[in-house]
N, C-alpha and C positions, 0 to 999 in steps of 0.2 A: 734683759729679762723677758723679751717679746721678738719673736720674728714675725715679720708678715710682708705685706706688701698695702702703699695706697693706690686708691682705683678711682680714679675718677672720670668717666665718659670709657672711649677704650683706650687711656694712660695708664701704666700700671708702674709705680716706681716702688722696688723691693727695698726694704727697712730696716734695720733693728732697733728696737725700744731701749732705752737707759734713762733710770731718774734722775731728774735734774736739780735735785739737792740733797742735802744731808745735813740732819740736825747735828749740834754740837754739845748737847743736853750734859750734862753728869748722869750716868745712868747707877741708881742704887739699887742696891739690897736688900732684901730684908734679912736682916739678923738676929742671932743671940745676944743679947748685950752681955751677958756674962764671959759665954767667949767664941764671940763674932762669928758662931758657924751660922751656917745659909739655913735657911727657914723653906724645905721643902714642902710639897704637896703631891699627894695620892690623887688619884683619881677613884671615888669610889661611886657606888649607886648607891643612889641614897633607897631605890625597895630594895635591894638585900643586903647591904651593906658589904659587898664582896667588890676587891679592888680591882677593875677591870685593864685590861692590855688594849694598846692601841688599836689591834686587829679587830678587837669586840667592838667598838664605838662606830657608831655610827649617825647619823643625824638625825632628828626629830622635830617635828611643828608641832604644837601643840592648838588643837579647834576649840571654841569656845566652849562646847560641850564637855572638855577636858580630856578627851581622845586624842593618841598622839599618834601622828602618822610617821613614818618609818621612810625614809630617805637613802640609798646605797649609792655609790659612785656610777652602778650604771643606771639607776635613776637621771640621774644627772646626763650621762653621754647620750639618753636619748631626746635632751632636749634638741628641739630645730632653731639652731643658731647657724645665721649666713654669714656672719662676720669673723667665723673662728679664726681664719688666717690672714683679713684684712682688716684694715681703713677703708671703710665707704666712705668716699665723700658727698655727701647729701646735698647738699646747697652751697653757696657761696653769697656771706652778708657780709655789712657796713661794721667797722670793728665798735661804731662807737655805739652800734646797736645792743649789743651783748653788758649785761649785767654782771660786773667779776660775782656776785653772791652766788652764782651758778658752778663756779670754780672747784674744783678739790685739789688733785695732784698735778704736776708739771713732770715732763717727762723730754726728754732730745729724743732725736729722731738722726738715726744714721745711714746713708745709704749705702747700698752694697756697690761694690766697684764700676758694674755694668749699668747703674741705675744713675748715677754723678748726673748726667745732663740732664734727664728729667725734674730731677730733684731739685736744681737748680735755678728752672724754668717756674717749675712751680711755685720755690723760695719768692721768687725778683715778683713772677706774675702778682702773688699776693703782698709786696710791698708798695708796687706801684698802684696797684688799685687801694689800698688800705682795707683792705677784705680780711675777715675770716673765715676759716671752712671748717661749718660744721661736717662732725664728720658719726662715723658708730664703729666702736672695737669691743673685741671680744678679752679681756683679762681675766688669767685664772677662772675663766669656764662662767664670764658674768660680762652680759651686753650692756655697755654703757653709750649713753652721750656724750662727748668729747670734742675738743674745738685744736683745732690747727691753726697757727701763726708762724710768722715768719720772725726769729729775732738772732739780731750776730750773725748773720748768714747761716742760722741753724731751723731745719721745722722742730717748734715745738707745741707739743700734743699737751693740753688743760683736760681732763679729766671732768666732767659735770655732772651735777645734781641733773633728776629727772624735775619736770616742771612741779610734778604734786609733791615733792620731797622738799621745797622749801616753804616755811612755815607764814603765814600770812599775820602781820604783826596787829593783833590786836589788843591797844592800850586806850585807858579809856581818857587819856588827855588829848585822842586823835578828835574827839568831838566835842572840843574846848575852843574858841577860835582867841587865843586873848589880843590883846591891844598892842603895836610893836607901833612906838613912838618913832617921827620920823627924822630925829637926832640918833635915836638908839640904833635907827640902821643906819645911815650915815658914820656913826662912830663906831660900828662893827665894822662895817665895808673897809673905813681907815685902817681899822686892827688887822685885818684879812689881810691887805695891802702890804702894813706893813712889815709884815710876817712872810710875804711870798717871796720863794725862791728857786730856783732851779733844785730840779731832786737827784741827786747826788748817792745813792746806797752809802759808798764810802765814807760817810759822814755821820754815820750814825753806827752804834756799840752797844754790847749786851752787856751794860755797866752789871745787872746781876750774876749774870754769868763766870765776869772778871773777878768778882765781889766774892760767889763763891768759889772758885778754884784759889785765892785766898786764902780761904777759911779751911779748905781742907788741905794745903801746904804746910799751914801754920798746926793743925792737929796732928798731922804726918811726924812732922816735925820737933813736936811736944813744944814749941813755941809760944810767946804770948798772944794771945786770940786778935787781929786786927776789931778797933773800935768800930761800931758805926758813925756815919758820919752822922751829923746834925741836921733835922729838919728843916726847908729854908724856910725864913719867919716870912707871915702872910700878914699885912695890915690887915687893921678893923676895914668890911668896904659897908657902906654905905646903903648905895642901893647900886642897879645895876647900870646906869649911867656911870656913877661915880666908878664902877668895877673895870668899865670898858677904856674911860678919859686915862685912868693910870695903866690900864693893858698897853694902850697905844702909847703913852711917855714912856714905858720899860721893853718895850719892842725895838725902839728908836735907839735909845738908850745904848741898847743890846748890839741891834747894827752898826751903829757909830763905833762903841767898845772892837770890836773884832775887824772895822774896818780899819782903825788904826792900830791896833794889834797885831794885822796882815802887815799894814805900813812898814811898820818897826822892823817885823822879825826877817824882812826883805834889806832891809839896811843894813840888820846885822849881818845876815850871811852877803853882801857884799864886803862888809867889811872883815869877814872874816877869809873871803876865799883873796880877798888883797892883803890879805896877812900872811894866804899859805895854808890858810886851816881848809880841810876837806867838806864840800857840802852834806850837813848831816839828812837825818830824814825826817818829814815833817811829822810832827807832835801832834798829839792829839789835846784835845782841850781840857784844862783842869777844872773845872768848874760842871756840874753838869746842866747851866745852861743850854750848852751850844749842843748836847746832843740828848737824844731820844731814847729813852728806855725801852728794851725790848722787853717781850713778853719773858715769864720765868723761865727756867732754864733747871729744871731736877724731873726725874722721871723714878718709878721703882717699880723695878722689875720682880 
């Protein structure tokens, strides 16, 4: 989606930009219900009410006065942007400095054939320093801040907010100091503890996702509608001692459960590849304990 090249001192290693993910969303429609045709849209003005063509549209700011200014594409080209066809790299800082809230998009970075050793050089240099490099690109005709790392043996380019674009959280329990008992951290700390693990991506599932691709096989299908599952039942708690003493017994609980449920299903498939039977592939967990709900997953276009 981007060529250029990054530049840092007189290094110059040539690039190509490609995004580094892709949602899995269901993407909807909007329709008719009566019979399911797509629900278009005009473009009209709303002062004359006459439906305009793309060639006519042009952009607009509107001043507080309620005068709008008139914006053209070569408006635009006579901005003085330096970065049109690079990555500056500006600095080079400590990765644990950097705030992810600063974050937007992720992007790989590919070098062109003759560019390999630099690229390379510069991969390794910022894994063994543990550095990031801030850097400035130009996308779609808009200078941003942007952060370079090194990960898989690939640079990838984070996208960033400018500093006054993220919002300064003011709530008014920030000037509340309350009392935190020193059991209550203590039996947090245990809960923390007993909850820590190695992080894993593969381990976790867009149980909605799966839930709805579901629902829309089974309507496909004029089949009967899959139930939802059932709510898991939450005891009465007490107070927040009491909420933390059973977090940390259902933690434990929880790791013992799946460490001897690894046990087993290692026994079985010994005894099964000493039968003959072929090793299957590992199962994911039926309970939704063991994993994480990702965010929703429907979009309408």
């Amino acid at each position: 989606m981007w060529r250029g090249a990054i530049s840092f001192g007189l290094v110059t290693i040539a690039v190509r930009l490609y995004t580094a993910a892709e949602e899995h969303d269901f993407r909807f429609h909007q329709v008719h219900r009566v019979d399911a045709g797509r629900i278009r849209y005009r473009r009209v003005c709303s002062a004359c009410g006459a439906e305009v063509g793309l060639d006519e549209i042009v952009k607009g700011y509107e001043l507080d006065d309620g005068r709008v200014v008139l914006l053209d594409q070569d408006d635009f080209d006579k901005l003085p942007i330096a970065t049109d066809r690079a990555i500056e790299v500006v600095e080079f800082v400590p990765a644990a400095e950097v705030d992810p809230i600063f974050f937007q998009k992720s992007y790989y970075l590919e070098p062109d054939r003759a560019a390999v050793r630099p690229y390379v050089l510069l991969r390794t240099a910022l894994e063994r320093s543990d550095r990031l490099a801030v850097v400035k690109i130009t996308i779609r005709q808009r200078e941003t801040l942007a952060m370079l790392r090194a990960r898989e043996d690939v640079l990838v380019l984070h996208t960033m907010l400018w500093p006054d674009e993220v919002r300064r959280p003011e709530f008014g329990f920030l000037d509340q100091q309350p009392e935190i008992r020193p059991q209550e951290l203590r039996m947090a700390s245990s809960l923390v503890e007993s909850m820590t693990g190695a992080f894993d991506p593969g381990d976790f599932q867009d149980d909605y996702r799966e839930a709805l691709a579901e629902l829309i096989e089974a309507k496909a299908a004029g089949a009967e509608l899959p139930e939802r599952g059932a709510e898991p039942q939450r005891g009465e708690v007490i107070d927040l001692m009491t909420a933390l003493e059973r977090s940390v017994e259902q933690a434990r609980s929880s790791r013992a459960g799946a460490a001897s449920g690894g046990r087993a299903g290692g026994a079985e498939s010994k005894q099964r590849r000493a039968a003959g039977g072929g090793g299957g592939k590992k199962a994911g967990s039926a309970g939704g304990g063991g994993r994480r709900r990702a965010g929703g997953g429907q979009r309408t276009a």
